[in-house]
Each structure stands twice: as structure tokens, then as C-alpha cells.
C-alpha positions in Angstrom: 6.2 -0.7 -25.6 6.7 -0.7 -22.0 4.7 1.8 -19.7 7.7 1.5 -17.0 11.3 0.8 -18.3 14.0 0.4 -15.1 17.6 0.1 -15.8 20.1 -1.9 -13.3 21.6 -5.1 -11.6 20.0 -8.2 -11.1 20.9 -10.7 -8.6 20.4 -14.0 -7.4 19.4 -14.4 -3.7 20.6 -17.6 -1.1 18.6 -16.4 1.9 19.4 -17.9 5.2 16.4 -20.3 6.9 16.0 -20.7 11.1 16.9 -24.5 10.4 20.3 -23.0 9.1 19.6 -24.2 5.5 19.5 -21.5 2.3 16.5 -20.9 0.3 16.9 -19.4 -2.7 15.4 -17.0 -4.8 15.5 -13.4 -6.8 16.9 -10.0 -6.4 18.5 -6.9 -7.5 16.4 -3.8 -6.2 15.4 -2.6 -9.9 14.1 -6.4 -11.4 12.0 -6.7 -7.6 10.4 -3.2 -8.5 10.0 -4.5 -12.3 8.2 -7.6 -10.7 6.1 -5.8 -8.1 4.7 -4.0 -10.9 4.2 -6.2 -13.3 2.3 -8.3 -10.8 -0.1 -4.9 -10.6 -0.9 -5.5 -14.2 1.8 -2.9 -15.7 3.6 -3.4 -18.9 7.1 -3.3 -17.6 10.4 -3.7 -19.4 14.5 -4.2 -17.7 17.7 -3.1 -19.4 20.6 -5.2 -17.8 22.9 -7.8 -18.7 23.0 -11.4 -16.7 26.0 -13.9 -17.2 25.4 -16.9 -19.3 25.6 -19.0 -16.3 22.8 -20.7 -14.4 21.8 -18.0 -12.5 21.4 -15.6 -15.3 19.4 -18.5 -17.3 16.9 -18.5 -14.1 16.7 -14.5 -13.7 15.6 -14.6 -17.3 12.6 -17.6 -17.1 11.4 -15.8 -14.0 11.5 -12.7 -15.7 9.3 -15.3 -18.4 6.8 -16.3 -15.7 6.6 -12.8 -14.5 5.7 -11.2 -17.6 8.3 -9.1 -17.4 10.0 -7.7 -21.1 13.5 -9.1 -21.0 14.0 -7.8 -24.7 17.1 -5.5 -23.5 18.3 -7.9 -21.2 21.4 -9.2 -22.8 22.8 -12.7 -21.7 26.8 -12.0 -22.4 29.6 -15.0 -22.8 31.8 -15.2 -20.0 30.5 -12.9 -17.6 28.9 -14.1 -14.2 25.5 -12.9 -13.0 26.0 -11.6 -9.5 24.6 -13.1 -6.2 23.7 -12.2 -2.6 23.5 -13.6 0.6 20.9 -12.6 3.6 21.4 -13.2 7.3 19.0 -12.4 9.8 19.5 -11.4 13.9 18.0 -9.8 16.4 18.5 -6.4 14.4 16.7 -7.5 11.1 18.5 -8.9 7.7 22.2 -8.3 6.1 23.3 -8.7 3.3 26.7 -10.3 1.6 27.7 -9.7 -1.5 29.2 -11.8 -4.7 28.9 -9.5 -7.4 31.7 -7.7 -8.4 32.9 -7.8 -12.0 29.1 -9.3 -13.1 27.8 -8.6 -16.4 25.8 -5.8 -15.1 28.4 -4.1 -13.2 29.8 -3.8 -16.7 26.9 -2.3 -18.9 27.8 0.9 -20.8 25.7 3.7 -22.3 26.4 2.0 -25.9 23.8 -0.8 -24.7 20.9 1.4 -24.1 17.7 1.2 -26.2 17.0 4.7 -26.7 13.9 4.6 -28.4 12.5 2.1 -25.5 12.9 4.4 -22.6 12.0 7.4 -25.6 8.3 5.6 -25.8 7.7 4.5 -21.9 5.6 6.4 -19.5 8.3 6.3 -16.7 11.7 5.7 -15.9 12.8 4.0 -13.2 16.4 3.5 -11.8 18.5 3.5 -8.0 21.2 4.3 -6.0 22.6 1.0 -6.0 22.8 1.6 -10.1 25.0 4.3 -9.1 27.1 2.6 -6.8 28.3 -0.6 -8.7 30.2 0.7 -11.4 30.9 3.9 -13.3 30.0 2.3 -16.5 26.8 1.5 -14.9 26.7 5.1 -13.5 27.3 6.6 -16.8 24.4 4.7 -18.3 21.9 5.5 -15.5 22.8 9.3 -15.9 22.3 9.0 -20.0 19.3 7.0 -19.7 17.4 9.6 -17.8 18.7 12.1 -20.2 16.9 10.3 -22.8 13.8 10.4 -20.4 14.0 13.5 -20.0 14.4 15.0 -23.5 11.1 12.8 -24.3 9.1 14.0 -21.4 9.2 10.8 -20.0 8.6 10.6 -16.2 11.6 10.2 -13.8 11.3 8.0 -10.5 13.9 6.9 -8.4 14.9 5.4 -4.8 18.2 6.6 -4.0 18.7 3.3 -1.7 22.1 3.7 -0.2 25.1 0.9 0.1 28.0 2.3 1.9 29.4 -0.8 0.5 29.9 0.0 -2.7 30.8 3.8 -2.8 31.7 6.2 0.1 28.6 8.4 1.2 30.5 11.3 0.5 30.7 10.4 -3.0 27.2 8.3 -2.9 25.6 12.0 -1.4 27.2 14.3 -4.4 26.8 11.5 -7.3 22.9 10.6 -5.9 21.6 14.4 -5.3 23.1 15.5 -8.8 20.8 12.5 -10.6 17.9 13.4 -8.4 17.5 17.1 -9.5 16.6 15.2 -12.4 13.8 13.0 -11.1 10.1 13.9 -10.7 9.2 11.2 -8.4 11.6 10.4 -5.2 11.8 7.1 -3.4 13.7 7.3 0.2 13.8 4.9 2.8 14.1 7.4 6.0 16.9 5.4 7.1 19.1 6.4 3.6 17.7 9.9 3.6 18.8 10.4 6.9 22.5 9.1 5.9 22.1 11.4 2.8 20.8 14.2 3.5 22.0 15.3 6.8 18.5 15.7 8.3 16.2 14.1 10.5 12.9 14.9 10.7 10.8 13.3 7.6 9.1 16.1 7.4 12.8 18.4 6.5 13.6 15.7 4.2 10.6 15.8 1.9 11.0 19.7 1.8 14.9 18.2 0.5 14.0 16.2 -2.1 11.4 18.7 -3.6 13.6 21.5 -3.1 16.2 18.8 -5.5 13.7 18.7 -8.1 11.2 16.2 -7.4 7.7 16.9 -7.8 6.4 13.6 -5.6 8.0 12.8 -2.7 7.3 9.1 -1.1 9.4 8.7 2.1 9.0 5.3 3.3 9.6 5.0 7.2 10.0 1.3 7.9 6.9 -0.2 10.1 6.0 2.8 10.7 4.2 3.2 7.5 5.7 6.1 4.6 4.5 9.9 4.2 3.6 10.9 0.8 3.7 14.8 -0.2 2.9 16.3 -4.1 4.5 19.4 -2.8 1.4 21.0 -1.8 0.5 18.4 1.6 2.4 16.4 3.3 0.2 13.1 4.0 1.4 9.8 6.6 0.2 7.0 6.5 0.8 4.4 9.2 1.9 1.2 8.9 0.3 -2.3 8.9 0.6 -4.3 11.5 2.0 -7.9 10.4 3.9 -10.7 11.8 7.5 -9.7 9.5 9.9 -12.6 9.0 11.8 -10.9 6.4 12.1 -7.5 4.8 14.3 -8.5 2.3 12.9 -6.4 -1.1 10.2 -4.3 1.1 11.4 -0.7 0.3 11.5 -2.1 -4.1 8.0 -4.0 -3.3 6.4 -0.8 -2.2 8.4 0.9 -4.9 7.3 -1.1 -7.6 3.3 -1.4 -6.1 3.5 2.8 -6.2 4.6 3.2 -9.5 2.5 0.8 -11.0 -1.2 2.6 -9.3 0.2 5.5 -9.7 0.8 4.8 -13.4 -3.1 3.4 -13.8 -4.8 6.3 -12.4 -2.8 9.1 -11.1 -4.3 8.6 -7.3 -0.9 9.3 -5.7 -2.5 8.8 -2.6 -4.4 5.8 -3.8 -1.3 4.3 -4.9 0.7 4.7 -1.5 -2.3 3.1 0.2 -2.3 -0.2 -1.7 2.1 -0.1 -1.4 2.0 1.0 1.7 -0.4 -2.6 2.6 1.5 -4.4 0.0 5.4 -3.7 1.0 4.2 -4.7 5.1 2.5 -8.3 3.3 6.1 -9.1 1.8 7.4 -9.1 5.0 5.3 -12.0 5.9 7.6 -14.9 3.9 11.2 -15.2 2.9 12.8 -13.6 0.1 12.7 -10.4 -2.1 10.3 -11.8 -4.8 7.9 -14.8 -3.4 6.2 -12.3 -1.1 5.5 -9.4 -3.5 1.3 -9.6 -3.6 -0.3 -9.8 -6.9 -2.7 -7.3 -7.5 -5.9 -9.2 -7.0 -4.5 -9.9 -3.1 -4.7 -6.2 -2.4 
């Protein structure tokens, strides 16, 4: 039995090097929180699908190495596993996408493990989920049904891509999920998209006002503010030398969850993710950087 079950897509990551070579690596915002945790000590499970191709054979032996449960991970005939790109500039990374029609893009509710998610602690799931595919969206919404009809705890990050849905549509389909969710996830740059607001402080009173009983607003360098509904706490950020913030907002994510899970020291747990999220920054990629818990 897993203590945190996520649900969505995983990717494959070609990051671009200063010597204009590609490294790659891992991605897919839900398997780089299911990592982050896992590397806290957490008994963490994925539901997806990967293609039976190599990049799908890889996702699963890292999953392997990374003792994370890839028992509802299905590797499906056919299908292709999607992939990224990331480019960085003056103004930070970007991303490219190769991903449409994957084997993830095409899960449906039929493939969830009911009694998996029925038996976990938490729930985890994203925005992105919600964006890729409405088969994919279908299954996010019935999975947290399930959650929630178990008492099983809700968190989620509603991380924006105007890429893959309109923010009209990404605003109504992510606020109607999230009135479901006890633990909320925004970076302050999505929220601010989202919501309408501006002031971190307006969109914390959003997101509990939605439903949420935890609100952990991640504000870039500038560190996250954490409120249980009651106080509104910020913490600043740490000062590192960043090459990449590829997979920050799910490291921090995925570090949160995972304290938060052990002890129930919400402000404990944004401590340690708050330090851990600003150490990924220091080395390429979305997974190589996460810390392990014994760095913390």
C-alpha cells in the first residue's frame, strides 16, 4: 500500500547544455513529485501508462532505482511515451513539447485501481493531468472521487499550460476539481493567470475559500507562503547559484507532501521544500537535482 498515490503523464526530458549539446533525463510533473517523495523515505505509488518504446522502458527502471511502485503503470503495445525539450535564455527555461497521442494522454477511468487510491493516505494529481486529454481529465476527476469517498486526502498543483487547453477552459475545469482538494499547490505565477488576483495574500483566501484546507503558494526565489486557514506564514527563499528550475515547483511539491505526511508539521514540511526545491535549481534537469532526504 502506498501512503501517496499520484495519477498522470510521464515524460522523458532532452535538456539543452551551454556547449549546445542535450542531456537527458526524467520528467512529467506528477512521477518528479512521486520521486521527490520517495527520496524523503515515503511509500509512493504512479498510475500512468508509458509506450513500449525505449523511453517508456527507462521511465520504468528509474522508477526501479527510485523505489517508486510502478504496479499501475501499464506499458501498452504501440503507443509512444511522450518527451520534452528545455531551452534556457536570459528569461529562465522553456519548454517543447512531443507528446501528443502518448500512452498517457490516452488513459481512461477503466484503468484506475480503485482499491489503491481507496487504501493511500493522499492523493496526488495536476493541472497538466487536466490539460492533456479528456480521457485523462475524466480519470483525474474519478480518481479523487474515489479519494474522497474513502477519506483519503486530496493535494494538488494546478500548474498551468496554456499549451494544451485555453485558460478559460483551464480556469473553469481546474477550480471545479479543486473545490475538491484539501491541500493546494500554486505557483504565484499560475494563480495569478488563474485566479484573476494578484496579491499572494488574495489568492490563498481563493483557494481556501475553493475548498482547500492547506494552502502552499510557492513564489519563485522568493521563497512560498504557507497558510492552514488560520495564519498566513512566508517564508523566504534560499539564496543559490540556479542553473535550472526545470521540476522546482513538483520538487517542492513532492518534499511537502512527503514531511507533511510523516508528521503533520505543515510548517516543518514547507521549511525542508522550501530549502529543497531552491537545491534543485543548482544542476540540470527535473530529477538528478531533487535532494534525498539525508541532504536536507
Amino acid at each position: 500500500m502506498s501512503a501517496l498515490i499520484c495519477l498522470g503523464e510521464p515524460l522523458c526530458e532532452l535538456n539543452a547544455q551551454p556547449d549546445g549539446s542535450f542531456r537527458a533525463g526524467f520528467g512529467g510533473d506528477v512521477s518528479n513529485v512521486a520521486i521527490a517523495a520517495a527520496r524523503q523515505g515515503v511509500d509512493v505509488g504512479l498510475i500512468s501508462r508509458v509506450g513500449d518504446d525505449p523511453f517508456g522502458r527507462d521511465l520504468c527502471q528509474l522508477w526501479q532505482r527510485e523505489g517508486v511502485s510502478a504496479d499501475h503503470v501499464g506499458v501498452v503495445p504501440g503507443q509512444e511515451t511522450g518527451i520534452y525539450f528545455v531551452f534556457h535564455d536570459a528569461e529562465g527555461h522553456h519548454f517543447v513539447y512531443r507528446r501528443k497521442g502518448s500512452a498517457a494522454s490516452q488513459m481512461t477511468t477503466d484503468i484506475l485501481p480503485d482499491a489503491e487510491i481507496a487504501k493511500a493516505r493522499m492523493f496526488y494529481s495536476s493541472g497538466i493531468g487536466l490539460g492533456v486529454s479528456s480521457s485523462l481529465r475524466d480519470a483525474t476527476f474519478q480518481a479523487v472521487g474515489i479519494a474522497r469517498k474513502n477519506n483519503v486526502a486530496v493535494a494538488f498543483d494546478p500548474n498551468l499550460r496554456t499549451a494544451l487547453w485555453s485558460l478559460e477552459q483551464a480556469r473553469s475545469v481546474t477550480h471545479n476539481l479543486m473545490q475538491c482538494c484539501d491541500i493546494a499547490l500554486p505557483g504565484l505565477d499560475d494563480a495569478r493567470q488563474l485566479t484573476g488576483l494578484h496579491s499572494p495574500e488574495d489568492i490563498i483566501t481563493f483557494y481556501h475559500d475553493l475548498g482547500a484546507k492547506i494552502v502552499a503558494l510557492t513564489l519563485g526565489a522568493d521563497g512560498v507562503s504557507v497558510s492552514d486557514g488560520a495564519d498566513v506564514v512566508t517564508i523566504p527563499g534560499t539564496p543559490v547559484q540556479a542553473k535550472d528550475a526545470t521540476g522546482a515547483g513538483d520538487c517542492f511539491n513532492g518534499l511537502f507532501l512527503a514531511n507533511y505526511l510523516r508528521d503533520g508539521d505543515i510548517l516543518n514540511a514547507t521549511k525542508i521544500a522550501n530549502s529543497g526545491a531552491a537545491l534543485s535549481t543548482t544542476g540540470y534537469g527535473a530529477v538528478d537535482p531533487i535532494p534525498f532526504n539525508h541532504t536536507l
